[in-house]
N, C-alpha and C positions, 0 to 999 in steps of 0.2 A: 850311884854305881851303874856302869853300862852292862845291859843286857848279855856280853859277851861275858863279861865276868864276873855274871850271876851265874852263866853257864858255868865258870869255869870253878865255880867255888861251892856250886851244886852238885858237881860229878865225884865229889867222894861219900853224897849219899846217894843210899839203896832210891829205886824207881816207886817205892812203896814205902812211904815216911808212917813215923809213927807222930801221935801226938808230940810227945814232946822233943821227937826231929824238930818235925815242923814248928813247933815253937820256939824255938833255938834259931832255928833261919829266920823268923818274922821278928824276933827279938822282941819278946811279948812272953806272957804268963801262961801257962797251960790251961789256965780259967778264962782268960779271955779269947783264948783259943778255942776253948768245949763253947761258948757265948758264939764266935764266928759261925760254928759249926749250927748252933742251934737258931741262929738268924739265919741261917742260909746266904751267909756272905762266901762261905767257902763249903766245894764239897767235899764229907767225909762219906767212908760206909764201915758202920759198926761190924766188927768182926768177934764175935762172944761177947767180951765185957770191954773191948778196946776199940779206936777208931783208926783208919786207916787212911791217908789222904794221898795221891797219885802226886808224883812229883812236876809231872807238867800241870798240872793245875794250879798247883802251889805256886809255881813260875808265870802262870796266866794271871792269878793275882800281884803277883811284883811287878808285872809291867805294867797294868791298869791302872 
C-alpha cells in the first residue's frame, strides 16, 4: 500500500487512536499490540486504565 493511501484511508480516524483503533489498522490482536507497546516498538501514553497512541506515529510505523 502506498503511503498516499495509508493517508487516505487513515483520515477517517480521530489524530488520537485508541488501542484497538490502532489494532484494526495494523491488523494485529490487541495483545500483540499492549506487547508492541510494552517493547517499546511503538509509542503509547496510558490515560487511567487505557492507552492512547498519536496517529502520525502509528503512520511512522507503516512506513518503516
Amino acid at each position: 500500500m502506498k503511503t498516499t493511501t495509508n493517508s487516505q484511508y487513515l483520515k477517517y480516524y480521530p489524530d488520537i487512536l485508541t488501542a484497538k483503533q490502532a489494532a484494526e489498522i495494523l491488523g494485529i490482536s490487541q495483545k500483540t499490540l499492549y506487547k508492541a507497546i510494552r517493547n517499546k516498538e511503538l509509542h503509547a501514553v496510558k490515560i487511567g486504565r487505557e492507552y492512547r497512541i498519536v496517529k502520525s506515529k502509528l503512520m511512522q510505523l507503516l512506513v518503516s
